[in-house]
C-alpha positions as CSV (number, residue, x, y, z in Angstrom):
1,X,0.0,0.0,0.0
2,X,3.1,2.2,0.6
3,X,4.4,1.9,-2.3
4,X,1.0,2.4,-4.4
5,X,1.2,6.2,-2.5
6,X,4.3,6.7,-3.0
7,X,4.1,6.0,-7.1
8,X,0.8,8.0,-7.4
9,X,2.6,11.0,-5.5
10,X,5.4,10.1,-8.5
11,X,3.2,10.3,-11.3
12,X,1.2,13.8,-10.0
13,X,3.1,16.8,-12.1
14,X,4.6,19.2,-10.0
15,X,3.5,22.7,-9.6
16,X,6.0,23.9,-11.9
17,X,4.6,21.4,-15.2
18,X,1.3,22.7,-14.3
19,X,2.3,26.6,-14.3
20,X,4.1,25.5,-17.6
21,X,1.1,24.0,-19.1
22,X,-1.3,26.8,-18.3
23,X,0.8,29.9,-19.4
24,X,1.4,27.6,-22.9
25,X,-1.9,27.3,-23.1
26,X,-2.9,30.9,-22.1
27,X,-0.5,31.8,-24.9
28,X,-1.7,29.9,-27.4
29,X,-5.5,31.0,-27.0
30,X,-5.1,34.4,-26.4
31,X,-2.7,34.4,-29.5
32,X,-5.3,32.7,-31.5
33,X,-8.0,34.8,-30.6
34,X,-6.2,38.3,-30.7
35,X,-4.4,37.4,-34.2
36,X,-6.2,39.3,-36.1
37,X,-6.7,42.5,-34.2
38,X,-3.0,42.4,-33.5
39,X,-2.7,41.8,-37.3
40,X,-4.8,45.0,-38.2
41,X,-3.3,47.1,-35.6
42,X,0.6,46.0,-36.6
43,X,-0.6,46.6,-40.8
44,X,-2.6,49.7,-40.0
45,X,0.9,50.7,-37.5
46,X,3.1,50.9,-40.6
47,X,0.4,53.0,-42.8
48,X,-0.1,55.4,-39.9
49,X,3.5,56.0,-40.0
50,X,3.5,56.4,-43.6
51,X,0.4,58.9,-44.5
52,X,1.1,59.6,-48.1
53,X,0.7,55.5,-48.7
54,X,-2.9,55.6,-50.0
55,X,-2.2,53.0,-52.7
56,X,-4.3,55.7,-54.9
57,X,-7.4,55.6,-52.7
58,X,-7.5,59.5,-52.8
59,X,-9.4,61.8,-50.5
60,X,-12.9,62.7,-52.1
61,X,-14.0,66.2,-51.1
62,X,-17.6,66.6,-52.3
63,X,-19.9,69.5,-51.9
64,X,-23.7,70.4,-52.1
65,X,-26.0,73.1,-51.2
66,X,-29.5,73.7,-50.4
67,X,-32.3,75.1,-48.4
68,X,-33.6,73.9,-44.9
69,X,-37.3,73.6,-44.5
70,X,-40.1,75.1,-42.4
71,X,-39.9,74.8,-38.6
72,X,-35.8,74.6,-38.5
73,X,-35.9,78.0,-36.2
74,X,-36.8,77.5,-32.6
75,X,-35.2,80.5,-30.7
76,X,-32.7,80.5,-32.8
77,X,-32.4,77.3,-34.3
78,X,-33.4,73.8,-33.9
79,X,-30.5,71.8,-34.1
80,X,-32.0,68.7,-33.7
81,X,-34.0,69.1,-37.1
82,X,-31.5,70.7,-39.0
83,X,-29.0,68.1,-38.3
84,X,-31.6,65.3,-39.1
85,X,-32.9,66.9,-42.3
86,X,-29.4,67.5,-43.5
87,X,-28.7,64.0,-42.3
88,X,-31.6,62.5,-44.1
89,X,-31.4,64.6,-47.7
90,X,-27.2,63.9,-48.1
91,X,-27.3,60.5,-46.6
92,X,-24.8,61.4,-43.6
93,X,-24.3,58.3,-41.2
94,X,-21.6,60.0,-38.8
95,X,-22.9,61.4,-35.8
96,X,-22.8,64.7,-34.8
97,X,-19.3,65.7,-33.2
98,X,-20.0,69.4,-32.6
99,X,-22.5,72.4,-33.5
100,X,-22.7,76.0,-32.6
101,X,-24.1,79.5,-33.9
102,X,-21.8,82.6,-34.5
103,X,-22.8,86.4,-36.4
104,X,-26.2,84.7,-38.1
105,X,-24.0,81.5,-39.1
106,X,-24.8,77.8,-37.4
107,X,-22.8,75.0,-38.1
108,X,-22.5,71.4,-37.5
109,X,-20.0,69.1,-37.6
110,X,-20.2,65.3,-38.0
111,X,-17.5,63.7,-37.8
112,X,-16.5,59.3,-38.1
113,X,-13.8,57.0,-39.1
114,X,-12.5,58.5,-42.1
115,X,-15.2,61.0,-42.8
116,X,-15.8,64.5,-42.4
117,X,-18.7,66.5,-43.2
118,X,-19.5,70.2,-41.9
119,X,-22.8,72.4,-42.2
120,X,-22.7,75.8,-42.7
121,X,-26.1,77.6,-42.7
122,X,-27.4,81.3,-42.5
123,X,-30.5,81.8,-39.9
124,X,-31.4,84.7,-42.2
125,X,-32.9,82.7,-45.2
126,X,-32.2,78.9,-44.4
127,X,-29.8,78.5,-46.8
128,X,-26.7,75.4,-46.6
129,X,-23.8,74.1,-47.5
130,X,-22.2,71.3,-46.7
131,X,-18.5,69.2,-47.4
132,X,-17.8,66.3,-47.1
133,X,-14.1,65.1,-47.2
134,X,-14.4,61.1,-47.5
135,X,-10.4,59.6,-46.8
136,X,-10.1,56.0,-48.8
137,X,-10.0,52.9,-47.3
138,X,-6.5,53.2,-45.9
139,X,-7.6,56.2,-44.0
140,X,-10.5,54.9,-42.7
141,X,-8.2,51.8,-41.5
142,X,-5.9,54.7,-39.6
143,X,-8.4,56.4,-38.0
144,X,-10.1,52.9,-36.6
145,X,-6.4,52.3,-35.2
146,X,-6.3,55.5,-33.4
147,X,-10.3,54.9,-32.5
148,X,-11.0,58.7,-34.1
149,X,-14.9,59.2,-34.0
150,X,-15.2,55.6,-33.8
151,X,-17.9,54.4,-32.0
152,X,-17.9,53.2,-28.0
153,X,-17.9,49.9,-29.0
154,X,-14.6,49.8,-31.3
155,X,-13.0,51.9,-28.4
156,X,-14.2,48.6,-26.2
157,X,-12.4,46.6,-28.9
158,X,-9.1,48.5,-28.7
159,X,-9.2,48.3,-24.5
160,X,-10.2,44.5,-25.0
161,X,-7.0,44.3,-27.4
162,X,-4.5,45.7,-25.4
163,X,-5.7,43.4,-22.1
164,X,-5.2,40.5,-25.1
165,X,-1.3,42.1,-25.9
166,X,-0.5,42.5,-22.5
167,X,-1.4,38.9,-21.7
168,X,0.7,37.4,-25.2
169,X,3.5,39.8,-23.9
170,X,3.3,38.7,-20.4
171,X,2.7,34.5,-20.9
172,X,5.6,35.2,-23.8
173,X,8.0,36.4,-21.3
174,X,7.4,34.0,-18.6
175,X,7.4,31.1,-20.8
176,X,11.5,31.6,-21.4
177,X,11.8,30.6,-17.9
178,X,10.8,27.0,-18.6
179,X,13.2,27.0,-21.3
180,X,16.3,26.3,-19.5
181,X,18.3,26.0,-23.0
182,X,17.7,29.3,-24.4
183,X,15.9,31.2,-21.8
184,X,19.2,33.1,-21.0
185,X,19.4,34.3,-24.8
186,X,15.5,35.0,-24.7
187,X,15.9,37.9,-21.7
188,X,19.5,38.8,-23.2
189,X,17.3,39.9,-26.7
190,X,14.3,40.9,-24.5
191,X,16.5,43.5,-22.4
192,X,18.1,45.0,-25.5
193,X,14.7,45.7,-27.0
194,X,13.8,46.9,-24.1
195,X,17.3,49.5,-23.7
196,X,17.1,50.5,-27.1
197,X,13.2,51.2,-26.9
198,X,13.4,53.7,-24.2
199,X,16.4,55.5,-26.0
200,X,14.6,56.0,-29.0
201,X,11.6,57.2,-26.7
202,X,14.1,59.3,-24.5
203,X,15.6,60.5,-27.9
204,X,12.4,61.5,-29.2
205,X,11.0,62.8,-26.3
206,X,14.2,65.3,-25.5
């Protein structure tokens, strides 16, 4: 009976196998499931960096004018109705990012990934004009990497993300240390990224 104890005690792994086995698997899944967003944000890294890439998706600027109906004015101006009349006879999907009224002038400003359009009109006769500046693909890409006028839940997916990065990072790094072979190597190179990362931020910076 002994000895059947002692070679089930043998055969249990110790708590080093089982740390080993769940940060591999923590690295694998969160790898896995973060690929692509890590993908998107590493391509969409490199265009940022590189604004004149468009790959000849130009920016559109397009422009229109017009006249705002009956019952826009409600001491001044209603806003609310202009915006959703304007919204409605241009086919505008960004939301509304700002609005104001200056010397008989009201404006508004939607704004969303790679989009702009402003409102200009005059209280005095209900006249409009409105711009629209449409960036190409690649600029709507850049824009969704720095979650500009993106909506709450894209800015959920970039805080989602970087828990997801932080986690690779972190499993990534702890994982050397089961790697007795090579795990010296591993922190030599992870140390010198690390030096030469804050010089080039200290370099930047100062």
């Amino acid at each position: 009976m002994p000895a059947a104890l002692t070679a089930q005690r043998t055969s249990r792994p110790s708590r080093k196998t089982s740390t080993h086995k769940w940060l591999r698997w923590l690295h694998v899944y969160t790898s896995m499931i973060s690929f692509l967003v890590v993908l998107f944000f590493a391509v969409t890294g490199v265009t940022l960096n590189h604004p004149t890439w468009t790959f000849g998706d130009d920016v559109e600027r397009i422009t229109a004018t017009g006249t705002l109906p009956a019952g826009w004015q409600d001491d001044p101006v209603d806003f609310l109705a202009v915006s959703e009349y304007v919204r409605a006879t241009h086919g505008i999907s960004a939301p509304v990012a700002d609005y104001g009224l200056a010397d008989g002038e009201g404006t508004i400003s939607f704004r969303g990934p790679g989009v702009t359009t402003d409102v200009f009109f005059r209280t005095a006769d209900g006249s409009y004009d409105v711009v629209t500046v449409q960036q190409g693909f690649v600029g709507v890409m850049n824009d969704l990497h720095k979650g500009r006028d993106s909506a709450s839940s894209w800015k959920w997916l970039i805080d989602v993300s970087g828990v997801f990065l932080a986690v690779v990072a972190f499993t990534g790094l702890t994982l050397q240390a089961f790697l007795r072979k090579r795990r010296r190597s591993a922190y030599a190179l992870a140390a010198v990224g690390a030096i030469v990362t804050v010089a080039l931020i200290v370099v930047t910076t100062y």
